[in-house]
N, C-alpha and C positions, 0 to 999 in steps of 0.2 A: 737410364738402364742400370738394376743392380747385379751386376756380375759375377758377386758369389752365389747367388742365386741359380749360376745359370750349373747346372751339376757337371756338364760334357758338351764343352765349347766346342770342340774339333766336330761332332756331328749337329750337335745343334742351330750351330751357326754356319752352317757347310755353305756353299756355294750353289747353286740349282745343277750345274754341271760336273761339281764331284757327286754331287748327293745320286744321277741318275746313273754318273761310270759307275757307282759301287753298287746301286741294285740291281743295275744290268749282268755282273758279276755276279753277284750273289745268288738273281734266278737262275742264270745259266746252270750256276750249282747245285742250286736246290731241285729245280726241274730232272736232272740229272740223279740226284740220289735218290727220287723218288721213284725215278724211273728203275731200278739199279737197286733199290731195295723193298720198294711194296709192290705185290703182284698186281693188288687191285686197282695203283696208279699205271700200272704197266699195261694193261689190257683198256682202262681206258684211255691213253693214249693211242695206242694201237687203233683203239674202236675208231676215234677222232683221226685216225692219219698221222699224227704229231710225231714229232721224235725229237729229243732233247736237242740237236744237231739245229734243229728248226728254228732253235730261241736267238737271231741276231741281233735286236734290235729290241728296248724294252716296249715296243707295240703291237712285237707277234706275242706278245702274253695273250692276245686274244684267239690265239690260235688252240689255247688250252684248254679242257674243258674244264666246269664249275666241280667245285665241290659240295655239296648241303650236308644238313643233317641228318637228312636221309639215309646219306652215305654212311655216316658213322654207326645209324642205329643195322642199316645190311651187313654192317662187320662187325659187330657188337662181338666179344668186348675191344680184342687187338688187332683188330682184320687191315686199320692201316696204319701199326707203325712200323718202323724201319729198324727198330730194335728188338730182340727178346727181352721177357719179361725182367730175366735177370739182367739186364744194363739200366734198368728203371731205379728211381731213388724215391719217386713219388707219383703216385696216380689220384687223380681228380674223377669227381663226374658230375654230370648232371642230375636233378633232381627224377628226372625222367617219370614226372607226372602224365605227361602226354604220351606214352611211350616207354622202350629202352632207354635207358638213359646214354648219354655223350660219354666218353668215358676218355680221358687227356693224360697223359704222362710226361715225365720229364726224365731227363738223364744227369749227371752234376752241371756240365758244361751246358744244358738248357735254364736248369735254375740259377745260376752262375750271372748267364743272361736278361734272365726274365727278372732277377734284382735288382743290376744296374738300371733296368727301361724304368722299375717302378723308385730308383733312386732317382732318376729325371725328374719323371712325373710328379713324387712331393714335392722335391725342390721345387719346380717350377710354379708350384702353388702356393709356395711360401716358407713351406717347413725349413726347419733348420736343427743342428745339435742340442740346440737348449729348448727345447719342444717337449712336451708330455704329450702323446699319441693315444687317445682311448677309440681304439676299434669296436667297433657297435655293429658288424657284418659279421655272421654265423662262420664259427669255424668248422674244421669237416671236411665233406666234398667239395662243397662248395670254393671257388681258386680266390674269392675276395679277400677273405680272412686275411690267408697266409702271404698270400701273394704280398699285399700292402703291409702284413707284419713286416718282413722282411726286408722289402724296401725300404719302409723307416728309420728300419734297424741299421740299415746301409751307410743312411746318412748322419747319423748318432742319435737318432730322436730316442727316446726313452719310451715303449712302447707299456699300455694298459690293454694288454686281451683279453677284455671285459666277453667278447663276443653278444651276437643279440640277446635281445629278450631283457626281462627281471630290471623292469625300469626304476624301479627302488633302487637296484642295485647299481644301478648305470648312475643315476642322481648323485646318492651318496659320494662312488667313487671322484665323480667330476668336480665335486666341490673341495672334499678330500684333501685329492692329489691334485687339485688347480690343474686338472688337464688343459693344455692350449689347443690341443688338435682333437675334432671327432671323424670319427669315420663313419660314412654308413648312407643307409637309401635315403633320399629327400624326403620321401614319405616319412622316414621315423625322428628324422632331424625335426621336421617340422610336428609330430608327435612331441618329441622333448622337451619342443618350445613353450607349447600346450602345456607340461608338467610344469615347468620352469616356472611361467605363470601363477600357476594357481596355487604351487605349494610357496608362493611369496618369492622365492631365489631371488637375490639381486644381480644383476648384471655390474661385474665389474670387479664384485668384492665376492660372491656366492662361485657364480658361474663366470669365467677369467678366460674361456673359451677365443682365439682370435682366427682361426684357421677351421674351415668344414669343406670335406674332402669328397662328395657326393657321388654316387653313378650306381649301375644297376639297373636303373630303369628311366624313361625321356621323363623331365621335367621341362616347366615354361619360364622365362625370365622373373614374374613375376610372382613365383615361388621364391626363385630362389633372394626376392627384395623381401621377402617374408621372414624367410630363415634368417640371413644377417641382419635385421632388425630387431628380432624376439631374439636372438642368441647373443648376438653383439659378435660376430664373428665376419672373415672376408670367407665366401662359398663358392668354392671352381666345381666345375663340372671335368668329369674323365669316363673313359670309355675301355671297353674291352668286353671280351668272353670267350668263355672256357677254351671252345674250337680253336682259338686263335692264341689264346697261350695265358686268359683272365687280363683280369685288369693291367693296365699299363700304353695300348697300342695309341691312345694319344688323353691329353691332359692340357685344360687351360692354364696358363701362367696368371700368377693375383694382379700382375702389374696391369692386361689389358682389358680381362677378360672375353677375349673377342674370336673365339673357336679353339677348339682342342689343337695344339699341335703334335702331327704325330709321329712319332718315330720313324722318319724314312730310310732311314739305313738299314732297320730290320724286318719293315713291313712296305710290302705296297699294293698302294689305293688304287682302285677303281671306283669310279662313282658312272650308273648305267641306268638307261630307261628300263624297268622294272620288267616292259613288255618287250620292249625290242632289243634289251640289251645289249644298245650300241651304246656309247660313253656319250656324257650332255654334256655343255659346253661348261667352263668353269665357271662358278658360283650357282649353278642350278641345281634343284633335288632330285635325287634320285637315289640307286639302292646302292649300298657301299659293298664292294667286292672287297678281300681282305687276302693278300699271301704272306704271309710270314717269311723272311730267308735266312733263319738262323737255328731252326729247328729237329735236331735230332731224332730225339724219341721217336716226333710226330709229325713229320714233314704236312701241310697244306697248301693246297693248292689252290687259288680262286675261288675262295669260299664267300658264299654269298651269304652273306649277315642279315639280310631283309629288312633292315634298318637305313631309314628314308634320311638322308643329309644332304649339305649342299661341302664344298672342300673347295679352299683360295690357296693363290700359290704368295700372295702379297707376304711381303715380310711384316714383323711385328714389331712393334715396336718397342718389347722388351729386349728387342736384338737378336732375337731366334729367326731362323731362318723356311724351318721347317711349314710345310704345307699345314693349314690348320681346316679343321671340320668344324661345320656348327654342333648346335646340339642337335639331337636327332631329335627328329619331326612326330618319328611312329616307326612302326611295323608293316612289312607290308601285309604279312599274316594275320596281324591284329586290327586292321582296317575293319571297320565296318561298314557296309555297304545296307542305308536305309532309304529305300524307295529311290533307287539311283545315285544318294549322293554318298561321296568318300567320306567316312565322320573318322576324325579321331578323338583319343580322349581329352591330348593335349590343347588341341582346340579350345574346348569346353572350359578345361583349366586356365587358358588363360584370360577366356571371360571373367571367369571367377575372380581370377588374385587383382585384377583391375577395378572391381567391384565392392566400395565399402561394405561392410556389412558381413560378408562371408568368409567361410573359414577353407584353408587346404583340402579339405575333406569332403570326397563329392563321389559319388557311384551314376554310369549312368544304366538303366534299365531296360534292354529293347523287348518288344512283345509282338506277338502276329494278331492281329482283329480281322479275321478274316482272309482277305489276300494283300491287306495293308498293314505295315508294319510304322509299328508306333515307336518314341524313344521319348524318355522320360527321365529327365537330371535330378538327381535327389543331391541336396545341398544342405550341408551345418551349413548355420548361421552362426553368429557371433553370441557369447551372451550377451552383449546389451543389446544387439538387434532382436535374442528373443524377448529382452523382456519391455520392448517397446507395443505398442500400440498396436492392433491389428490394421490398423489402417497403413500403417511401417511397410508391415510384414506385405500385404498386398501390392504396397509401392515397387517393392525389390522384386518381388515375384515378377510382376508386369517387365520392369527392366532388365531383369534376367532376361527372359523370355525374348525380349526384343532384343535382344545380344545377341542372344545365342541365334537366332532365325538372320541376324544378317550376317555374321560368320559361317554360317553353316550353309544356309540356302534352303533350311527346312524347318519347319516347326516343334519343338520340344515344348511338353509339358513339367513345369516345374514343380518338382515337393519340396518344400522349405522343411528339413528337420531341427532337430533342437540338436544342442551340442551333444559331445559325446555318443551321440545314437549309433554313426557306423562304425562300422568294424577297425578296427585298426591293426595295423601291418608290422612286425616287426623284420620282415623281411620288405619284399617287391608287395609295393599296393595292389590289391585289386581295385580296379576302376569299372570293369566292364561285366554289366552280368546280361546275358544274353537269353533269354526264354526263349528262342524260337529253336531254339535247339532241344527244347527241353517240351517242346509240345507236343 
């Protein structure tokens, strides 16, 4: 166990029994301000029967009602914080493509806060004082950027807020400044590695990279054996979003890599059948419910993230003590549902990255024939699997295909592209293009 490592012993390593007297404490409080300062928590407590008075025990949380994103786009822009505008030092939002967008603030004593969680969460990935930090997550609205600036900065890393995009630029910098640390989506990490490649970069002496900080969006084990092989780097996975206060609410340690752990002094987990939203046993998937209890500005309450995980209560054996979540599975929103069966993307991905031959880079394609609905995986290939044989090419196609039909439980048609064909993401990949929406 490395123990300067660990950033904040006292909650990290807490006991199961301090960790639940202090969040039972801390809802109590927070249920309480919210009630006591947002109208719109106030009426729907009233609606539900609730009253702060009601919170004894941290398993009448179920007594509370959920929050969604629904909620925040019906109060757009300040409908639930607990402050005026003028106690705010910073506001976020959502891209709000689908929609109004989410729109998140802070007060000093929230970003104060939301520092320290993401001074944890590097540390526990590996960072340290002598680190060169290059962020590759778009600054802005966006709470990745900053969020993890800051954090860095916490711990003394020397930060490069390169932000996305302008991958020349991103190249140059990294060999430069010998950045140790990247930040950014696995999708563009694993873009990088792509460049790294082709424009020759050495690993070791060009690119000196040892640390990649990933989240944003689900990736599969065998991505991320991708990324630290092409980069030469160790790659944790971390989680969060905006709602809930951005990055930071849990982060893998390099020592196990074996779920995020997460913050429970300042958040606590629910994990619920999707449909019946009663709680599954531990270690099973289901949708992660998220309360925050430290939160000013923005108090939340039971906000349901739609993000499928499973959460253990076992310790680690980096010596942390804290509950750890896998990586997430999917969306429950993002599910697709083809001819009966649940597909996700990740699925698909992790046929791929098991797969000689192909590259991280895959789109899948759904379409309507009638009253049957088709899906279609369109895959880079590698280049030497393009410029092999057609008889190659036909071999992989065949074993794709028969992957993916025994993971799935349904049949997909394969298109083998050539490199570079699909699009690439400097933010959250698209994975999923759906025509039947569009017919």
């Amino acid at each position: 166990m490395l123990q300067h490592k660990i950033w904040d012993p006292q909650w990290e390593c807490a006991d199961r029994e301090t960790i639940r007297r202090t969040q039972l404490a801390r809802l109590q409080e927070t249920v309480a301000y919210a009630y006591d300062r947002v109208p719109y928590y106030k009426a729907k407590f009233d609606a539900a029967g609730v009253l702060p008075a009601d919170i004894r025990c941290l398993e009448d949380i179920r007594l509370l009602p959920f929050t969604t994103k629904q909620d925040f786009r019906d109060t757009y822009p300040f409908g639930l914080f607990a402050v005026p505008p003028a106690e705010l030092i910073r506001i976020h939002s959502s891209s709000g493509t689908t929609g109004k967008p989410t729109v998140v603030g802070y007060t000093k004593h929230d970003l104060d806060t939301w520092v320290e969680i993401l001074a944890r969460m590097v540390s526990q990935a590996g960072v340290t004082d002598r680190d060169i930090a290059q962020i590759s997550f778009g600054y802005g609205m966006f709470t990745g950027g900053f969020g993890l600036h800051y954090g860095l900065e916490r711990v003394g890393a020397t930060v490069v807020p390169v932000s996305s995009g302008n991958t020349d630029r991103q190249l140059m910098f990294m060999v430069d400044f010998q950045s140790t640390v990247l930040i950014s989506t696995p999708s563009y990490a694993a873009y990088l590695a792509e460049q790294v490649k082709d424009r020759g970069l050495k690993l070791g002496e060009d690119i000196v990279l040892k640390w990649g900080l990933f989240g944003a969006e689900p990736w599969t084990e065998g991505m991320r054996q991708r990324i630290q092989t092409s980069l030469g780097l160790s790659a944790t996975d971390n989680y969060g979003m905006s709602e809930l206060c951005g990055p930071g609410v849990s982060g893998e340690c390099e020592i196990a890599k074996s779920g995020m752990h997460i913050a429970e002094d300042l958040f606590i987990w629910e994990v619920l059948d999707p449909i019946t939203r009663e709680p599954v046993p531990e270690g099973e998937t289901g949708e992660l419910v998220v309360t925050p209890l430290w939160k000013e500005a923005l108090p939340v309450i039971r906000y349901r993230t739609r993000d499928l995980t499973s959460v253990t209560l076992e310790p680690c054996r980096c010596g942390r003590t804290t509950a750890r979540m896998s990586r997430v599975k999917g969306r429950t929103d993002d599910m697709l549902i083809i001819r009966g069966v649940n597909v996700f993307p990740t699925q698909v991905e992790h046929v791929l990255m098991e797969t000689e031959g192909t590259s991280p880079h895959y789109l899948l394609v759904v379409t309507r024939e009638g009253s049957l609905d088709t899906l279609e995986v369109w895959v880079e290939v590698s280049e030497k699997m393009f410029s092999e044989r057609i008889g190659k090419m036909h071999e992989l196609q065949a074993l794709l295909s028969k992957k993916i039909h025994t993971i799935l439980g349904l049949s997909a048609k394969i298109k083998l592209v050539e490199p570079q064909t699909l699009e690439r993401s400097q933010g959250k990949a698209k994975r999923v293009l759906d025509k039947r929406n569009l017919e």
